[in-house]
N, C-alpha and C positions, 0 to 999 in steps of 0.2 A: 169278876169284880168290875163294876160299871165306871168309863173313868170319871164319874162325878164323884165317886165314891173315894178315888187313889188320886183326887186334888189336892195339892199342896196346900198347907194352912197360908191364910192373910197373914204375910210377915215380910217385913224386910229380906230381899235374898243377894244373892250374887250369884254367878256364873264361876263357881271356883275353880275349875283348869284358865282361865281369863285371869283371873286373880295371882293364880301362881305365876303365868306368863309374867305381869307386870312385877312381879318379886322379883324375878329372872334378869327381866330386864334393867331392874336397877341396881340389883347388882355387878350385870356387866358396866354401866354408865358409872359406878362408882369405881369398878374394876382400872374401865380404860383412861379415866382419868387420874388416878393416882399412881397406875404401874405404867403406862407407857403417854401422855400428853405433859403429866407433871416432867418427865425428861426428856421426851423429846422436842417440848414447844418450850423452850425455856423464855423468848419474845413472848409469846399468847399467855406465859401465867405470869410473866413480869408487867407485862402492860394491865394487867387485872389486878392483881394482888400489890401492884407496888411493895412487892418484897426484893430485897437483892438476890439476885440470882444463885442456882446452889450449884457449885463446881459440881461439871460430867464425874468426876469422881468418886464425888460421895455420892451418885446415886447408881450403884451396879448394876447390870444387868443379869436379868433370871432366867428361871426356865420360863417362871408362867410369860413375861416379858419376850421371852424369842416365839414361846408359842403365841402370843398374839398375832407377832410380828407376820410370820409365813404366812397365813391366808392373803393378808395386805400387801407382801409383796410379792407371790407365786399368783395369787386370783383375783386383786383388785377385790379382798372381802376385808370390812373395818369392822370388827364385831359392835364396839360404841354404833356407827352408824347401823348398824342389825338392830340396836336395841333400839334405836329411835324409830325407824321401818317396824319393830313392835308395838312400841307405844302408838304411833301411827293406826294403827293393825286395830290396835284396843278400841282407839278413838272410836271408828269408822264400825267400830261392832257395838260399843255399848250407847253409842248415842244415840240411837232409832231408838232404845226402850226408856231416853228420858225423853221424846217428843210422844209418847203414848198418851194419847187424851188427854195433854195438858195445851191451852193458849200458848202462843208464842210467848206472850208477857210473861208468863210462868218459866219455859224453858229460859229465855231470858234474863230473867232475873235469877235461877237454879245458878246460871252459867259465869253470869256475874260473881257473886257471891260462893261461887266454889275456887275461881281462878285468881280472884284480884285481894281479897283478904288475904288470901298467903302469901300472894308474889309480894304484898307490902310487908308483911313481916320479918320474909327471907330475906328481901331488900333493905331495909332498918340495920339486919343483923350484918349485912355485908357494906353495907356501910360505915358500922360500928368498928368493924375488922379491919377495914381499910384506912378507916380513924388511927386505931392503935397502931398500925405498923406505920403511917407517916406523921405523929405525930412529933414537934418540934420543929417539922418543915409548910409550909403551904398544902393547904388542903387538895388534895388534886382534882376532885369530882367538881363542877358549875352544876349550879343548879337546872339548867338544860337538858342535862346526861341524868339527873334525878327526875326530873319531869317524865321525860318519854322515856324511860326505861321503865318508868311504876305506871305509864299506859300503855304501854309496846306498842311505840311509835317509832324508839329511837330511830332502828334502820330507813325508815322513810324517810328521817331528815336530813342524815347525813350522820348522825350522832354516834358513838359505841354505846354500846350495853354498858352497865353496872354487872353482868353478868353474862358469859357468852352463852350459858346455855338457855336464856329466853326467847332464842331463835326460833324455837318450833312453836311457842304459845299462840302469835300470830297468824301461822298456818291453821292452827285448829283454830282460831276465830272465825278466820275466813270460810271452813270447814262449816263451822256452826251455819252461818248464813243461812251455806246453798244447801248443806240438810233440812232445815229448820222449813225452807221456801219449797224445797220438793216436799217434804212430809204437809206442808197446810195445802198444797195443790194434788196431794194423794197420789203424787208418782214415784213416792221414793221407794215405792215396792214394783214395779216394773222396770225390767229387763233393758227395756230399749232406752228409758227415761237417763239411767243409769249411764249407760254406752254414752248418749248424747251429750249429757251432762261433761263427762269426761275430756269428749271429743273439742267442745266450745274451749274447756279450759285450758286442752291443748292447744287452739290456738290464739289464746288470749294469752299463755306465757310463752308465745313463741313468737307473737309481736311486740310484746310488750315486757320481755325481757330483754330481746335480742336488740340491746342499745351500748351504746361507744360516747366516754364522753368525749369531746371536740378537744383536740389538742392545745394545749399549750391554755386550759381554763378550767377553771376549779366548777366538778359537779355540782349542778343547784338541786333545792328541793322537791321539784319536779323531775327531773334525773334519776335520783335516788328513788323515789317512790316510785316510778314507773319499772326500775330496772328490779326491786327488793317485791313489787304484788307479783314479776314475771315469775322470778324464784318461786314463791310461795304457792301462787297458783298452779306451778309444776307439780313443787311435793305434794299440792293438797290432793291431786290424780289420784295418787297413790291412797291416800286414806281412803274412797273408795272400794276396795279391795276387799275392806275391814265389813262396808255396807253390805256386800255382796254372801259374806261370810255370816254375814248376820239375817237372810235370809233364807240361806241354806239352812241354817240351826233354829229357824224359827219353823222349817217347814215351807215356808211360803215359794222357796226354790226347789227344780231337782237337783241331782248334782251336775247333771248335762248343763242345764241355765248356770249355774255357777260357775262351771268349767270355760263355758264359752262367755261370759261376763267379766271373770277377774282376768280370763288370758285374752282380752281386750281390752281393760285399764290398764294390764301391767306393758302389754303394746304401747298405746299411748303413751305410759309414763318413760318409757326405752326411747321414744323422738323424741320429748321434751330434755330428756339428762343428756341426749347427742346429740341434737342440736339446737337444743334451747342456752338460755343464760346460767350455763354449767361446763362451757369449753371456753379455750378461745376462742377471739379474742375478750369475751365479754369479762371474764376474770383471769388472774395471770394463768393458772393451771390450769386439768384435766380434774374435773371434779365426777362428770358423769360416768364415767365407766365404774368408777368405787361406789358411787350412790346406788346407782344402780344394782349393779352385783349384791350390795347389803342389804337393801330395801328385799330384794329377794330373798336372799338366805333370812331375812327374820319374818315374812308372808310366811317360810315353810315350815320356819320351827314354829312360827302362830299357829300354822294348820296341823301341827301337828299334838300339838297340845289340846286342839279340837277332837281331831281323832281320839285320844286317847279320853274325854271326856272327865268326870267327874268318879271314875275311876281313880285319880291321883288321889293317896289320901288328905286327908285334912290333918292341919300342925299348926298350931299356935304361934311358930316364930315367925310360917311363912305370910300367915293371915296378919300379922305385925307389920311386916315387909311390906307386905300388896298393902297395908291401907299406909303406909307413911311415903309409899313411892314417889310420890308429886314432892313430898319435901326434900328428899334424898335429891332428886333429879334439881331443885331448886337451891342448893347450900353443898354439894360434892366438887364444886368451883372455885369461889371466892373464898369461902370458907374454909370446905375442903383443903385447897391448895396450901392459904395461909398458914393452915393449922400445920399441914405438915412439913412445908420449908422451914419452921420453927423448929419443931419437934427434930427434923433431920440435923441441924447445926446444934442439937445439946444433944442428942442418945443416937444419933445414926440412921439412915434409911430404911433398914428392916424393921428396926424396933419402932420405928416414926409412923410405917405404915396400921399396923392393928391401932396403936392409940388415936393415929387420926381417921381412920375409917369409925372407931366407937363415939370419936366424936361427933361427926356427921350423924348419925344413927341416932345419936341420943336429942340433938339440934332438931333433926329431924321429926322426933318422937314429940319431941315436946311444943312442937308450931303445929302439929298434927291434932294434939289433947288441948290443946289452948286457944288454937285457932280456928284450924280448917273443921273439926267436927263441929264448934256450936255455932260456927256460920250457915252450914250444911244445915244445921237441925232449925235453926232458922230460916233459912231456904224453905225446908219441908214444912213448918207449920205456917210459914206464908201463903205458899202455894196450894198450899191440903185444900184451902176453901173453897167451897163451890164454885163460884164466881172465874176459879184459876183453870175451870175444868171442862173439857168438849165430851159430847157423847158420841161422837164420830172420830176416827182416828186414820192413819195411813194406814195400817193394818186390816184393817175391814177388808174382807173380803170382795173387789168387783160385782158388780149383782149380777152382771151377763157371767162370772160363773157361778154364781148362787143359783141362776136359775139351771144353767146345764145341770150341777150337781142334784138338783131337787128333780131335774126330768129324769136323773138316771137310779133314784133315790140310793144316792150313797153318801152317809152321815161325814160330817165334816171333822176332818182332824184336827185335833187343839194341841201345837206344842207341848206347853202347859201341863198337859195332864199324862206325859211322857217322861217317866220317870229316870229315864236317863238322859233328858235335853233339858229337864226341867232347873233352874237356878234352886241352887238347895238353902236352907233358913242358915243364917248365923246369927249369933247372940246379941250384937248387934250390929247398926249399919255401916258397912266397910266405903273408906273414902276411897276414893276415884283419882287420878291426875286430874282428867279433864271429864268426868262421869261416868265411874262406874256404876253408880246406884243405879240400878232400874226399879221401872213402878213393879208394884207386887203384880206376878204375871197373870193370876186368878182372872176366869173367864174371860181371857182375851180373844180377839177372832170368833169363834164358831163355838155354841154350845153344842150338843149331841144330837138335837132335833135341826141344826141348821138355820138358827137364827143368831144373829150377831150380839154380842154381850161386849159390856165394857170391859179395860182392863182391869181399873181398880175398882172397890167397892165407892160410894159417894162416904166420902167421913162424917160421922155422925155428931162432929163437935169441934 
């Protein structure tokens, strides 16, 4: 059979071992926040939640709670930070297949319109939450801490979050940029591009982290944003890894170039967490030896949900999971938290748990169906139009080896038409954290004669 013949239909797809990873991963992120951060940060969920504190007593400890524990304190592994090192992982893999023949304007506005209508909804609702539990006293939130949190600015100013965990949305911004900048310059499929890339950032957060503020004088603006892009440009190394991964599974890599590529970003990213703005004195702790260690252990279990492919079967609950993950990971917080220091002062900590993890889930469910999908679908039929669309992509093949390949006449491989790499159809289109939709992969790269075809078909309306 010819692979023109064994191409996948024009439909919306996903990557579904990707998919299920991002299921995985939110439910650790909802795991680790309600069985072990809700008792052991009792400051971190009192300064968010403005709820009274729940007495060490009512909240026991478990088995799953000691097994979290041991990695953390035998290996410097945090599983929550593994699932973030996943999401990461995702980023770094599904973003090259939304820069596929579309203007930057288009990626841009996709990016827009997938990140920022939710984060204001999630933020509405945890604001609404934090309404109820101090109401009768002073509002606590200024409108400044509502500002740059619904543009993820806060940390640059000096500000807290409305919600700690919009720590990493920022990083994928920055993320977006310099993917966005290498794919219109057509290097974000070279080896060395990659390395570079890495290497610069390393030392942009290693000057530009590594600051102290002056004694005995309150950080200013400049302070804080110089010390908060050195962080972020750290973590951003890492997603990387994700790019790298996503070469390999397109073909465009072998596994040698991959092996020698991710085990030179994850180098990289090991100076930046030891001695960048991740030790002292730059913060009071040791942060980099735990970042590190988890960023890794979630690189292996990503790659190994790679390995295992599209082999994992297909379930309805998990395909739920994977597309409401960006809400889970946005209201398992403020929300989360509140809901269940509540719940625990009327029926007890065990029973507080299942009701308030269904509550998140359903929160979640419902800013997913209301919000994030008909933003998304407006995203898509924004950008569907010609005008949003390149006939040239980063994918294309180099032409210095178009012509080796054609001197040696051997027909060009198309991911694509490989039935176990290929993104298989679902019913419809699964939401993303930060993009998982990719363009339909149809005739991407190389047709079978060795001439370059677009991704998607041109829409015909």
């Amino acid at each position: 059979m010819s692979p023109a013949a064994t191409s996948p239909q024009k439909t919306d797809r996903i990557v579904w071992w990707a998919h299920v990873a991002r299921a995985l991963a939110a439910v650790v992120v909802l795991f680790a926040r309600f069985m072990v951060e809700f008792r052991e940060q009792k400051s971190l969920v009192t300064l968010f939640t403005f709820a009274s504190p729940v007495p060490a007593a009512d909240i026991p400890a478990s088995f799953a709670y000691h097994a979290y524990q041991w990695p953390k304190e035998h290996l410097y592994i945090d599983a929550g930070s593994a699932a973030v090192g996943m999401f990461f992982m995702l980023s770094g893999f599904v973003i090259p297949f939304a820069l596929e023949r579309r203007t930057l304007g288009a990626f841009g506005l996709r990016r827009l319109l997938r990140v920022y209508p939710t984060l204001w909804a999630a933020t509405a609702l945890s604001i609404l939450f934090i309404w109820l539990t101090t109401r009768g006293n002073p509002f606590p939130l200024d409108r400044a801490q509502v500002v740059t949190s619904g543009t993820l600015v806060a940390q640059y100013g000096g500000h807290n979050w409305i919600d700690p965990s919009y720590w990493t949305i920022p990083i994928e911004e920055l993320f977006y940029l310099t993917a966005a900048l290498l794919a219109a310059s057509r290097l974000l499929r070279r080896p060395a591009a990659l390395v570079t890339v890495a290497a610069v950032l390393t030392a942009v957060s290693l000057w530009a982290g590594r600051i102290v503020p002056t004694p005995g004088e309150v950080p200013d603006t400049l302070f804080w944003t110089r010390f908060w892009i050195g962080r972020n440009v750290g973590f951003m190394i890492f997603i990387y890894c994700g790019v790298s991964l996503h070469m390999l599974y397109r073909g465009f890599w072998r596994r040698r170039t991959f092996a020698l590529v991710a085990a030179s970003i994850i180098g990289l990213f090991f100076i930046v967490t030891h001695h960048g703005p991740f030790q002292r004195p730059y913060i009071p702790g040791d942060q980099g030896t735990t970042y590190f260690n988890s960023f890794v252990l979630g690189f292996a279990i990503f790659l190994i949900f790679y390995l295992v492919g599209n082999r994992i079967p297909r379930s309805a609950p998990v395909q739920i999971l994977g597309n409401i993950s960006y809400e889970v990971y946005l209201t398992a917080t403020v929300i989360g938290w509140t809901t269940l220091a509540w719940l625990t002062t009327q029926i007890g900590y065990f029973w507080a748990l299942p009701l308030a993890a269904m509550t998140v889930l359903l929160v979640a469910y419902g800013l997913y169906r209301l919000v994030e999908k008909p933003t998304y679908d407006l995203a898509q039929k924004i950008t569907n139009q010609p005008r949003w669309r390149t006939k040239t992509s980063w994918s294309d093949e180099p032409r210095a080896r178009r012509r080796r390949r054609a001197r040696r006449a051997r027909p060009g491989y198309v991911p694509e038409w490989d039935l176990d790499r290929a993104p298989e159809p679902v019913p419809e289109p699964a939401a993303a954290t930060l993009g998982l939709h990719s363009p339909a992969p149809d005739e991407n790269g190389r047709a079978p004669d060795g001439r370059v075809e677009r991704t998607e078909p041109e829409p015909t309306g």
